[in-house]
C-alpha positions in Angstrom: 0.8 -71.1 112.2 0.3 -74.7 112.3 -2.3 -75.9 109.8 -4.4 -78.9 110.6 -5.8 -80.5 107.2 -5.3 -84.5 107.7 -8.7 -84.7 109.8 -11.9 -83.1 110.5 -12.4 -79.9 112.6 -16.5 -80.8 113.5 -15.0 -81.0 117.5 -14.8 -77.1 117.1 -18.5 -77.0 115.9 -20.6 -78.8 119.1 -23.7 -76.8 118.4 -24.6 -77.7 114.8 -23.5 -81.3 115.9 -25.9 -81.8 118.6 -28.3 -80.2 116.3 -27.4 -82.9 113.8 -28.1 -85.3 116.6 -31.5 -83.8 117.7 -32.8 -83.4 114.5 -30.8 -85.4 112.0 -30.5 -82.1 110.1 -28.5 -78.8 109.7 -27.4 -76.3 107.5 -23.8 -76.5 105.9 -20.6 -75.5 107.9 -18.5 -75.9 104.5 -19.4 -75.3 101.4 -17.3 -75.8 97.9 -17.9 -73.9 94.9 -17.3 -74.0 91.7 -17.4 -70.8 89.8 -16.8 -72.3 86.6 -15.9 -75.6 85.1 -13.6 -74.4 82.2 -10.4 -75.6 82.7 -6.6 -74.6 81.9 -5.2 -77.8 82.4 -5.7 -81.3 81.5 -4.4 -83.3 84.7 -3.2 -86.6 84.2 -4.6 -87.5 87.7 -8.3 -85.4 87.4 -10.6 -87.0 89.3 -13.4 -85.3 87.1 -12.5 -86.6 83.9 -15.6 -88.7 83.2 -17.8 -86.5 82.3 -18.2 -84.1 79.5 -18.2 -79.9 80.7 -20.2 -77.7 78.5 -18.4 -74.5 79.5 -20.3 -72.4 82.1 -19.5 -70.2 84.6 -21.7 -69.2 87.4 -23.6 -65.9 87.3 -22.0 -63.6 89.4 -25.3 -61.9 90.4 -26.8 -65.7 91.9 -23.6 -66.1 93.4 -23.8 -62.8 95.3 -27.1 -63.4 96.4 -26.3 -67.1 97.4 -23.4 -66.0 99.9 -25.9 -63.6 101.3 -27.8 -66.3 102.1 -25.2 -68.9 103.3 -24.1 -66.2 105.7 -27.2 -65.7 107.1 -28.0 -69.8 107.7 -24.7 -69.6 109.4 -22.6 -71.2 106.9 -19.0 -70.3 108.4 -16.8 -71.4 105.3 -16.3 -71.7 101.5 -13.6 -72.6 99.3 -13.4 -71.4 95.5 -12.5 -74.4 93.6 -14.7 -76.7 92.0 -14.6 -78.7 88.6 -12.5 -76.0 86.9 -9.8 -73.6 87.3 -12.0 -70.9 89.5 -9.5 -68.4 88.5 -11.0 -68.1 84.9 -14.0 -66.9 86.1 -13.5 -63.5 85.4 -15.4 -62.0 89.0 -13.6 -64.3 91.0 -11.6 -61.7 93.2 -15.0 -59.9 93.5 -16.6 -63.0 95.0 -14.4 -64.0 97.3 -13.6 -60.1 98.3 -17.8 -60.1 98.4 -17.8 -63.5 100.9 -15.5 -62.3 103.1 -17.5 -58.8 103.5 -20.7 -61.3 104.4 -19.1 -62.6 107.6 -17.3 -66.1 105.5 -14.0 -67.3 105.9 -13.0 -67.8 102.2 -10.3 -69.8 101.1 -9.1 -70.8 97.2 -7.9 -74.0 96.1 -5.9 -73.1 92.0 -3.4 -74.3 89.8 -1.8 -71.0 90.6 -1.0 -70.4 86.7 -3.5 -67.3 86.2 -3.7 -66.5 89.9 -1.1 -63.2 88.7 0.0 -60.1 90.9 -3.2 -58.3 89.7 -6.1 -60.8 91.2 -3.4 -61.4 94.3 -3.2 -57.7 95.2 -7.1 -57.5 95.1 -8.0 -60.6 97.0 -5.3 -62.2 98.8 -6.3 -60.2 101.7 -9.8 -61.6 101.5 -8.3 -65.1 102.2 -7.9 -67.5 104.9 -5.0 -69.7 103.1 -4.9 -70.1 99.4 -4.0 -74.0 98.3 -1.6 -74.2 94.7 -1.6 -77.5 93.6 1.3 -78.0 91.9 2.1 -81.5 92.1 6.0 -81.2 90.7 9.3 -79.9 91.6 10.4 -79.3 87.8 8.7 -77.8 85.1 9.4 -81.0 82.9 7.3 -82.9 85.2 4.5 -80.1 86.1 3.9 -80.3 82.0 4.0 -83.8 81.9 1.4 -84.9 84.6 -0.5 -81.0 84.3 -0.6 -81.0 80.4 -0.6 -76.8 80.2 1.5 -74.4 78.8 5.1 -75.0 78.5 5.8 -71.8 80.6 3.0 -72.8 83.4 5.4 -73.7 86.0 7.5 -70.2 85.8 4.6 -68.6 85.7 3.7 -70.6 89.1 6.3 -69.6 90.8 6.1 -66.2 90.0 3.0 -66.0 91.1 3.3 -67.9 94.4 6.4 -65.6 95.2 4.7 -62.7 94.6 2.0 -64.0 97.2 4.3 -64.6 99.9 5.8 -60.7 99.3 1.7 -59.3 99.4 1.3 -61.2 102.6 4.5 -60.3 104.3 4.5 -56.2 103.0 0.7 -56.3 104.3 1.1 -58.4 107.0 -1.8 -60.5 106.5 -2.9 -63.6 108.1 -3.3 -65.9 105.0 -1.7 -68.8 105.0 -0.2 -69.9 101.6 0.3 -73.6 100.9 1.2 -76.1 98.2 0.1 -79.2 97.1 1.5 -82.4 95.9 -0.7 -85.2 94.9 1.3 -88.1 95.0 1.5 -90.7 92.0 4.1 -93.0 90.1 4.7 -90.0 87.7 6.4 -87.2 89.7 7.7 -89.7 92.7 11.5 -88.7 92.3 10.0 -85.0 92.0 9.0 -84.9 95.7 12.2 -83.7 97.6 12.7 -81.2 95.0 9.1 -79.5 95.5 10.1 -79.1 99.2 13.2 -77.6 98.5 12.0 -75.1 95.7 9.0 -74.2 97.8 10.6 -73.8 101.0 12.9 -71.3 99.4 10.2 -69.7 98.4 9.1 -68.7 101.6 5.3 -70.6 102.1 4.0 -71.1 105.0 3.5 -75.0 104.0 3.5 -78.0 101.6 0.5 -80.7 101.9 1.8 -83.8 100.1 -1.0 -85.9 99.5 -2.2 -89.5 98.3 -3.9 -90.4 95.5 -7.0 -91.8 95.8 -9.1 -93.3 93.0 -12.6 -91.6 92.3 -15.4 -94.5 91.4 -16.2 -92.8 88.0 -12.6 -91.6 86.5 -10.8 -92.9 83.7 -7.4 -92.8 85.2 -5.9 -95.7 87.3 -3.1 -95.7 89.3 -1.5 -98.3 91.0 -0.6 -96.9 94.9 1.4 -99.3 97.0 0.5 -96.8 100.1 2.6 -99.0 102.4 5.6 -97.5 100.7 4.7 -93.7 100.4 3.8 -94.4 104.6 7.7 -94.4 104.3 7.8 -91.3 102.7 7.1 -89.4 106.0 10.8 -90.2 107.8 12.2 -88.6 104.1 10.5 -85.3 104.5 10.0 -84.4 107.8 13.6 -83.1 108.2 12.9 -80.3 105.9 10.5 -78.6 108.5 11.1 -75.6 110.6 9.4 -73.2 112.6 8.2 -71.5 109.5 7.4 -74.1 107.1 5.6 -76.9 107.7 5.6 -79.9 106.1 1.7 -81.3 106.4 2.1 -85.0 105.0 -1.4 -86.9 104.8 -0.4 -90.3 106.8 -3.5 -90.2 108.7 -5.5 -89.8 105.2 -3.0 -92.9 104.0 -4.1 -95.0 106.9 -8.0 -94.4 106.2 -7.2 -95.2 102.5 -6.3 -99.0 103.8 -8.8 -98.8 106.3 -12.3 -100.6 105.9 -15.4 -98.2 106.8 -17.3 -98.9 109.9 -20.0 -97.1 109.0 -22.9 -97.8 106.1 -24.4 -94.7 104.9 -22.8 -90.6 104.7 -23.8 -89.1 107.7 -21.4 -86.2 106.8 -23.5 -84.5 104.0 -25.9 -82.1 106.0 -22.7 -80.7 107.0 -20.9 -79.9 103.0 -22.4 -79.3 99.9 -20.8 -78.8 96.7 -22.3 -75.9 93.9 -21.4 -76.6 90.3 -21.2 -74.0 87.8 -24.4 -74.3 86.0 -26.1 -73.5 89.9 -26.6 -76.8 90.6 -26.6 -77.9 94.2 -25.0 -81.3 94.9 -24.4 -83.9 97.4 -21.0 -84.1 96.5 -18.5 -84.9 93.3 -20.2 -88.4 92.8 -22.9 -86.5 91.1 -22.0 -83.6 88.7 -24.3 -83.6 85.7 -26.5 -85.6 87.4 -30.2 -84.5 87.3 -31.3 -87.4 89.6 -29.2 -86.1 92.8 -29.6 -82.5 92.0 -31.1 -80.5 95.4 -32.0 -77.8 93.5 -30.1 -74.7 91.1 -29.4 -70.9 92.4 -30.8 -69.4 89.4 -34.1 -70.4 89.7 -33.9 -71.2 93.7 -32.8 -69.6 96.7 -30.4 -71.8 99.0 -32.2 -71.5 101.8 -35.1 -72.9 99.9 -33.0 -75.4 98.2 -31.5 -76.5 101.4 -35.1 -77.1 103.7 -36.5 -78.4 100.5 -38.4 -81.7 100.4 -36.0 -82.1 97.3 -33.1 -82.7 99.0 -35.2 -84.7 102.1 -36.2 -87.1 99.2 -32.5 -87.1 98.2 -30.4 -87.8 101.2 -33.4 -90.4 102.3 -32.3 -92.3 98.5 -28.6 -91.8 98.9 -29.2 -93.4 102.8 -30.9 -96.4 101.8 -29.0 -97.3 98.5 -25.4 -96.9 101.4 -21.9 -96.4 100.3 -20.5 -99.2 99.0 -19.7 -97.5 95.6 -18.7 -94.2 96.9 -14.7 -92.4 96.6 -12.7 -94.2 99.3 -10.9 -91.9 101.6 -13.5 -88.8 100.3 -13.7 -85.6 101.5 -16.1 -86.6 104.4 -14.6 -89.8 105.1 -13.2 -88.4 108.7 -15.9 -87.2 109.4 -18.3 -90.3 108.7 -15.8 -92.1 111.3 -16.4 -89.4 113.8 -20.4 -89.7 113.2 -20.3 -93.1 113.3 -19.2 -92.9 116.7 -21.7 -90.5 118.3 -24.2 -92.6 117.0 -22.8 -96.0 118.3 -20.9 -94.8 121.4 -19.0 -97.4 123.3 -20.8 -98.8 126.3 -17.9 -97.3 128.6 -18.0 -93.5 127.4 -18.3 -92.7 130.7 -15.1 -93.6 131.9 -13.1 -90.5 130.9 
């Protein structure tokens, strides 16, 4: 199955969009959650490593009762990922089993090092496609830009081999991908990650390009007019079953300007930290001033129709973009928004 990640998929949801429209409101169709924000790795690239983590892990209990919840506000998605490693948390096939049973499509996005036979057997089934971000076609350079366990990248591979051997004796429908998040560091490292994981037998690789977050420590120089390139390299290694998603659309945005002023994506995502918290999006973890509410002491409906989160969006609207992730998460969809709110003066001639 071909997998479409390089844009947004809001054409498939007209309802909550001409809801959006109507009302300038709606509940979630996505929502990313992060079980815990312990980590087993120390990424050279992490986006999230300005702030400091006091080790939490979401109450399994809240969670439950949260993805009651989400299901019945018609929430159609979430993905297990986060600020940490989501495998750590030590219920984590039990929640996504638990999600899938309310009616969500569940998907997990891991480093792939503790996500063993044992937690595949009892969730992979439970998944739409699981996402390993590996990020490096040798073990030298998976330690060098990952910074875990000398063994980590064995230990990957084992692991995403025995996934592709539960989905094919089961016959399930998940589709099992790997990342590569490209920087200076494992460059020469790309064409071996295709091979190794084509051999494999997964159903894709997403190579992907960095993108600086306003508030991280790390800086990379990207020339994106040379990984643009990249795309005539890799393409060749794609057949009818393994795809080869490189993000040239999400490269193009990256060098684009924004036409629009202000996130008109954010009624449609929301991000849940560890602690409960209930966030706009990774701009503000540990951020008290942008926090919609917490699960332990809220429900998400509640949360969600609050006069909180009014009083946010109305303060993120007015103070605009301009210092916001470029090429984000909702960056497609701002463009698409954009448009439906200014249409061209000729949409009528189809």
């Amino acid at each position: 199955m071909k997998v479409e990640v390089d844009s947004h998929k809001l054409i498939y949801h007209p309802e909550r969009v001409a809801e959006w429209l109507r009302t300038g409101d709606c509940f979630p169709i996505y929502i990313e959650i992060g079980v815990t924000n312990r980590c087993n790795h120390r990424c050279v690239f992490c986006a999230l490593d300005w702030f400091e983590k006091h080790h939490q892990d979401i109450d399994t209990g809240v969670m439950r009762r949260a993805l009651q919840e989400m299901a019945k506000c018609g929430i159609k998605s979430v993905m297990f990922a986060g600020d940490g490693e989501p495998t750590l948390h030590r219920d984590i096939c039990d929640l996504m089993t638990y999600a899938k049973l309310q009616g969500l499509d569940v998907a997990l996005a891991t480093n792939g090092v503790l996500f063993d036979k044992e937690k595949l057997e009892k969730s992979l089934a439970s998944l739409s496609w699981v996402r390993f971000s590996v990020d490096a076609g040798t073990s030298a350079t998976h330690k060098k830009i990952h910074r875990g366990g000398s063994n980590d990248f064995a230990k990957i591979l084992t692991n995403i081999r025995d996934a592709v051997a539960i989905k094919k004796k089961n016959n399930l429908s998940v589709v099992i991908g790997v990342q590569f998040l490209m920087i200076p560091d494992n460059f020469d490292d790309l064409v071996p990650f295709i091979e190794v994981f084509r051999e494999i037998g997964v159903d894709n690789v997403q190579i992907k390009p960095y993108s600086q977050h306003p508030l991280s420590k790390n800086r990379y120089s990207i020339e994106y007019d040379r990984y643009q390139s990249i795309e005539d390299i890799v393409r060749p290694y794609e057949n009818s079953d393994f795809q080869v998603i490189f993000r040239s659309e999400t490269t193009q945005r990256l060098m684009m300007k924004r036409m629009y002023h202000e996130c008109y994506g954010l009624p449609f995502y929301t991000l849940i930290e560890a602690d409960g918290s209930v966030i706009p999006c990774n701009l503000f973890h540990s951020n008290p001033e942008f926090r919609y509410g917490n699960l332990n002491t809220e429900s998400f409906i509640d949360i969600w129709k609050g006069k909180r989160r009014k009083h946010i969006l109305q303060k993120l609207t007015k103070n605009r973009i301009e210092h916001c992730r470029d090429g984000c998460r909702l960056d497609a969809i701002n463009r698409y928004l954009w448009q439906l709110k200014n249409p061209h003066p000729h949409v009528n001639f189809i």
